[in-house]
TORNUVEX-391989 format. One line per field, with one value per residue: residue in one letter; x, y, z of N, C-alpha, C, CB in turn. Coordinates in nm, 2 decimals. Glycine has a CB too. Example, Ala and Ser with C-alpha at 12.3 -4.5 7.8 and 13.67 -1.06 7.14 Angstrom:
// TORNUVEX-391989
aa <- [A,S];
n_px <- [1.32,1.28];
n_py <- [-0.57,-0.22];
n_pz <- [0.78,0.71];
ca_px <- [1.23,1.37];
ca_py <- [-0.45,-0.11];
ca_pz <- [0.78,0.71];
c_px <- [1.32,1.29];
c_py <- [-0.33,0.00];
c_pz <- [0.78,0.79];
cb_px <- [1.13,1.41];
cb_py <- [-0.45,-0.06];
cb_pz <- [0.90,0.57];
This chain:
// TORNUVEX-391989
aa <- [X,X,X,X,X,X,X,X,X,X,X,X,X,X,X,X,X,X,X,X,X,X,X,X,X,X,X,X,X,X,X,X,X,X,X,X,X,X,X,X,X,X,X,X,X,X,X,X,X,X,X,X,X,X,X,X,X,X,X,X,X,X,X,X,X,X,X,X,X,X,X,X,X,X,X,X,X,X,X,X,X,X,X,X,X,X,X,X,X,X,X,X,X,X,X,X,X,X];
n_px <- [0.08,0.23,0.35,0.15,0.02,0.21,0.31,0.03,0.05,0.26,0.11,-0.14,-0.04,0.06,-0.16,-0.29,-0.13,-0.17,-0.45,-0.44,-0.26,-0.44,-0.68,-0.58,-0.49,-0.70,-0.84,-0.65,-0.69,-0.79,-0.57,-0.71,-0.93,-0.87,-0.75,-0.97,-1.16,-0.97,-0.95,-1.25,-1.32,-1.13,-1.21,-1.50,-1.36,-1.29,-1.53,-1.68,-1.50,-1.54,-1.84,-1.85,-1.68,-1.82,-2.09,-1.96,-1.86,-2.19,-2.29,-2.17,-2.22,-2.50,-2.49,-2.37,-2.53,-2.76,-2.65,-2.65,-2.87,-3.00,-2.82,-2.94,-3.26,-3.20,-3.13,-3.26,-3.57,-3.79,-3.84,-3.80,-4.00,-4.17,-4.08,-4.17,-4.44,-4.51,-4.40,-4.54,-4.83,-4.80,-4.73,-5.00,-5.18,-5.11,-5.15,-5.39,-5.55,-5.51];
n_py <- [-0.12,0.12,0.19,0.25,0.49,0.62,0.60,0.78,1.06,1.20,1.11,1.23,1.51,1.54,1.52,1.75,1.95,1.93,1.99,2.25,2.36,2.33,2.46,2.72,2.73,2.69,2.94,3.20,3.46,3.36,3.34,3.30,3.40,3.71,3.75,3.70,3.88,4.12,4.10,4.12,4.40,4.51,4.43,4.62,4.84,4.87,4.81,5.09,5.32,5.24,5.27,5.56,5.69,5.58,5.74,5.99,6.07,6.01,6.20,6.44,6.40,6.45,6.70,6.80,6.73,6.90,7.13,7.15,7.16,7.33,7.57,7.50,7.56,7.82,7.96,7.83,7.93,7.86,7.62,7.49,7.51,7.44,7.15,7.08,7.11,6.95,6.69,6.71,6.69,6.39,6.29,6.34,6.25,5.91,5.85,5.92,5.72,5.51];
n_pz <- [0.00,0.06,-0.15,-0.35,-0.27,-0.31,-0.58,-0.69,-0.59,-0.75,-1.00,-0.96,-0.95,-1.22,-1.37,-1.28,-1.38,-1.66,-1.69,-1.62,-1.82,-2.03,-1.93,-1.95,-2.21,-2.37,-2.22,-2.32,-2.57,-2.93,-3.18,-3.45,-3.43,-3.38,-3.61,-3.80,-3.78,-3.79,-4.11,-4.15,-4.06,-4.25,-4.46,-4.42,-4.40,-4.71,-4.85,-4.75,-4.86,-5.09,-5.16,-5.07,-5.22,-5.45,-5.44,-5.40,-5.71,-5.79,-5.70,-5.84,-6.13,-6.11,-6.05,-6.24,-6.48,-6.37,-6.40,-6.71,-6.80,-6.64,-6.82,-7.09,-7.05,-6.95,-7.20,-7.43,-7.41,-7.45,-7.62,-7.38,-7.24,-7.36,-7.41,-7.09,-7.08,-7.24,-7.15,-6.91,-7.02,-7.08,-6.87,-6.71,-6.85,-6.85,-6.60,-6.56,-6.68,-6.49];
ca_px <- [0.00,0.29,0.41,0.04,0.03,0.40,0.24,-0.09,0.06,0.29,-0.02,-0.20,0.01,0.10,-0.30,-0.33,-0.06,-0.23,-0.53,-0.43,-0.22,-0.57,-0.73,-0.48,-0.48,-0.88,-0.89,-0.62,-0.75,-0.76,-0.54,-0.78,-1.06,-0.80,-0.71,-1.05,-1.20,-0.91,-1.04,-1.38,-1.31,-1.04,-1.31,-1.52,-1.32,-1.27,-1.64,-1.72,-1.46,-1.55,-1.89,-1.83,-1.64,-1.97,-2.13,-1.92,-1.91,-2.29,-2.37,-2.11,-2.28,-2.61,-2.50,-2.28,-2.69,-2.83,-2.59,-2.67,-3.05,-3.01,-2.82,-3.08,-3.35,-3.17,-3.07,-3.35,-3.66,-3.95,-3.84,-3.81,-4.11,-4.27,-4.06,-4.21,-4.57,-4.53,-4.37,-4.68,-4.96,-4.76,-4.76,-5.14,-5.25,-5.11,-5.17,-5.51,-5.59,-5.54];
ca_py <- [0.00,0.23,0.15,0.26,0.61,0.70,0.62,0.86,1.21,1.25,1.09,1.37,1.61,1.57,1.54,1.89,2.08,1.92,2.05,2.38,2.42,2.30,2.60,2.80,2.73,2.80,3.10,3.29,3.48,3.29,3.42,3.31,3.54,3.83,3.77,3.71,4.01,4.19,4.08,4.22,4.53,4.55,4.45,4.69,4.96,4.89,4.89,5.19,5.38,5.28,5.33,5.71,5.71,5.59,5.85,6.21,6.01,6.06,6.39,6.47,6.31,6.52,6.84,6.84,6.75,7.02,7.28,7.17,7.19,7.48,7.63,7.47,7.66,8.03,7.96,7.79,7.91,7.86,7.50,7.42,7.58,7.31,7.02,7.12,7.09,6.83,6.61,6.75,6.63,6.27,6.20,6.30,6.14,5.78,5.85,5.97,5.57,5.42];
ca_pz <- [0.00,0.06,-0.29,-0.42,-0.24,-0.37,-0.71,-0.70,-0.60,-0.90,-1.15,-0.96,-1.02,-1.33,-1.40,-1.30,-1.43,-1.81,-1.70,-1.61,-1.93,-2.13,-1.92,-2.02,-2.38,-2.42,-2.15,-2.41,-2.71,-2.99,-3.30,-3.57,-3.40,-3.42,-3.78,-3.85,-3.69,-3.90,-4.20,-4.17,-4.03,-4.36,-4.60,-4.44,-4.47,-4.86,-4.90,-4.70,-4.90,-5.23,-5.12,-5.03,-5.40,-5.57,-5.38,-5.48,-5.87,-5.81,-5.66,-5.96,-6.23,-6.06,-6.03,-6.41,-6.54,-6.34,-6.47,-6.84,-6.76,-6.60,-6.94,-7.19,-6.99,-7.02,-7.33,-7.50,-7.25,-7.54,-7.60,-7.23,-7.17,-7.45,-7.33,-6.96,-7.09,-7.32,-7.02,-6.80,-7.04,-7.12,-6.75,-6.69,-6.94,-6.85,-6.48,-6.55,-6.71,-6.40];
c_px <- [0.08,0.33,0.29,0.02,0.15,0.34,0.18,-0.01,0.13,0.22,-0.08,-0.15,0.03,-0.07,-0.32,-0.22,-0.14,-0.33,-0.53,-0.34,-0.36,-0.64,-0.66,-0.50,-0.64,-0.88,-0.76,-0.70,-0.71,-0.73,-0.61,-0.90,-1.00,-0.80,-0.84,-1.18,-1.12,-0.97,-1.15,-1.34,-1.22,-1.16,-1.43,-1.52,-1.33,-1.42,-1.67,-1.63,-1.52,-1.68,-1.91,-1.81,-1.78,-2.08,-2.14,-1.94,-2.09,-2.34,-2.26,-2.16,-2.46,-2.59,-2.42,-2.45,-2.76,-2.76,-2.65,-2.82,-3.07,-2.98,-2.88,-3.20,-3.34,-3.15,-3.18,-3.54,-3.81,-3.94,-3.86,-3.93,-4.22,-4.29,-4.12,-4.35,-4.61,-4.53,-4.51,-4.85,-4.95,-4.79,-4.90,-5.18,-5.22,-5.15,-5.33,-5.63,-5.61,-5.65];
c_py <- [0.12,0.26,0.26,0.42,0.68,0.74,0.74,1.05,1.27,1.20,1.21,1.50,1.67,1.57,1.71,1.97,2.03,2.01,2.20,2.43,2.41,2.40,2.72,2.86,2.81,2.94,3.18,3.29,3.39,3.38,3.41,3.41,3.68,3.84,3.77,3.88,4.13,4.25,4.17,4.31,4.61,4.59,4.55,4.82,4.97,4.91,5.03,5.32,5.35,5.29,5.46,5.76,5.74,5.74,6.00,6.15,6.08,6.18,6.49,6.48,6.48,6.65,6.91,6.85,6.89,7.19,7.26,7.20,7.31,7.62,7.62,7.56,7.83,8.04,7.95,7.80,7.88,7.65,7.42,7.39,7.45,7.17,6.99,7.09,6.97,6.73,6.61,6.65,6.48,6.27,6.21,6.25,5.93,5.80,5.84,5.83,5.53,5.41];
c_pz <- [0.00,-0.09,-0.41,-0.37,-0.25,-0.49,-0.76,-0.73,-0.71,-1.02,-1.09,-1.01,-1.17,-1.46,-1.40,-1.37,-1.58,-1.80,-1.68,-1.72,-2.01,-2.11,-1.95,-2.17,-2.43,-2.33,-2.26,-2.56,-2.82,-3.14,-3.42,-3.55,-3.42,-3.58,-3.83,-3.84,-3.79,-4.01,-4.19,-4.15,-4.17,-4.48,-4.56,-4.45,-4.61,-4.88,-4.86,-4.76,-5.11,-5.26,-5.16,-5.22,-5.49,-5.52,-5.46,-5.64,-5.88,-5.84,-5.79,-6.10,-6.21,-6.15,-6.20,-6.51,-6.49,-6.39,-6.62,-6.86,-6.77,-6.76,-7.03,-7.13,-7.01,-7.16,-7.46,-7.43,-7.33,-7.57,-7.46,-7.20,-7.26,-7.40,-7.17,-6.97,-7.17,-7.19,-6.92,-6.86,-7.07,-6.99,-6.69,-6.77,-6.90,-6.66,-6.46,-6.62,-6.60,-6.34];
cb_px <- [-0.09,0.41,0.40,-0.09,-0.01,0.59,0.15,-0.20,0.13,0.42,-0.15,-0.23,0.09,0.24,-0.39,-0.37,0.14,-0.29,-0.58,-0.38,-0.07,-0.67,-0.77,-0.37,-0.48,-1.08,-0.86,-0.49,-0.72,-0.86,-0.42,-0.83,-1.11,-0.65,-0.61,-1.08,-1.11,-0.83,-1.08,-1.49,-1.23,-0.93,-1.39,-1.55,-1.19,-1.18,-1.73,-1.70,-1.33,-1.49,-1.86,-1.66,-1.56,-2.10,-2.04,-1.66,-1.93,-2.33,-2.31,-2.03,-2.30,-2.61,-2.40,-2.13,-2.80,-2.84,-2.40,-2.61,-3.12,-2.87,-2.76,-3.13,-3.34,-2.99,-2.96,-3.28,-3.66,-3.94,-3.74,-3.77,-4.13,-4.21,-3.92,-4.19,-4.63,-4.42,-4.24,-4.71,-5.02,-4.63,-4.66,-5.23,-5.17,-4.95,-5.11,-5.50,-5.51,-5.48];
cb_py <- [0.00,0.23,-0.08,0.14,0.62,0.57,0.52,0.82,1.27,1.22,0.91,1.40,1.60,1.44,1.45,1.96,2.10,1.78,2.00,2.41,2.35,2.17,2.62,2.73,2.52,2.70,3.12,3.28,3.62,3.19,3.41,3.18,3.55,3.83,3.63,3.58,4.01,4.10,3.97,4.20,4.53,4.41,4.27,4.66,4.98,4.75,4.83,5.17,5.37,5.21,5.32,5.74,5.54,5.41,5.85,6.32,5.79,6.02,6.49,6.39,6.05,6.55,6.90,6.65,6.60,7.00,7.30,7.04,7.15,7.50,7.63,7.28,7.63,8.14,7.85,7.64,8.09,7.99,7.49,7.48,7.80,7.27,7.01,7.28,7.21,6.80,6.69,6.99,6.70,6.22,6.22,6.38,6.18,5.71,5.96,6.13,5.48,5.42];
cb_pz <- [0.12,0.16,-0.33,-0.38,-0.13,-0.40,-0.73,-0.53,-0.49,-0.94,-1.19,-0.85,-0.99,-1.36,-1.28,-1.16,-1.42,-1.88,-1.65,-1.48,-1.98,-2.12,-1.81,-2.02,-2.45,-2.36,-1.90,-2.42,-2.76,-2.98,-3.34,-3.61,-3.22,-3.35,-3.87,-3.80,-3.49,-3.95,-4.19,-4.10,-3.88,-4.41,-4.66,-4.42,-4.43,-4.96,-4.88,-4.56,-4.83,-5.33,-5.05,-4.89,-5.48,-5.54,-5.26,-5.46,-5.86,-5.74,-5.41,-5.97,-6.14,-5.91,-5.85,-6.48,-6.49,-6.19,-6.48,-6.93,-6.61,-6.46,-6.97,-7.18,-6.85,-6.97,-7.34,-7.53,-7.11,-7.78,-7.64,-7.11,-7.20,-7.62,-7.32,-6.93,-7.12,-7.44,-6.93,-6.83,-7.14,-7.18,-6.64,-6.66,-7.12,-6.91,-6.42,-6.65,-6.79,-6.34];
């Protein structure tokens, strides 16, 4: 029996220090969550910028039509003034079916 209680305390021991390296291992962050985490936050920077891009492109795109409008109107103000009422009686007229 003495033979059998010599045995035990170093299998115990050596039981817990595994298990306290195993808690170890899971209680630290885990580097694929970091890298992963990365990632997204990367790819949503690249959308959120090119995004924004499509964006000014737009209000670009806008405001370059609203100037040529604007000059077709001073320039041409009997045509507008046609295209304006033509436009006016095309869309009551198909509105005015329903």
């Amino acid at each position: 029996m003495a033979e059998s209680s010599q045995v035990y305390p170093p299998v115990v021991d050596a039981v817990g220090r595994v298990c306290g390296a195993v808690v170890a291992v899971f209680n630290q962050p885990n580097d694929m969550d970091a890298r992963a985490s990365q990632a997204a936050e990367e790819q949503y920077q690249a959308f959120h910028e090119a995004a924004a891009e499509y964006c000014q492109q737009g209000r670009k795109m806008v405001d370059d039509y609203s100037q040529r409008v604007e000059k077709f109107v001073r320039d041409e103000p009997l045509k507008a003034l046609a295209v304006a009422v033509g436009v006016g009686m095309g869309l009551g007229l198909l509105l005015s079916r329903r």
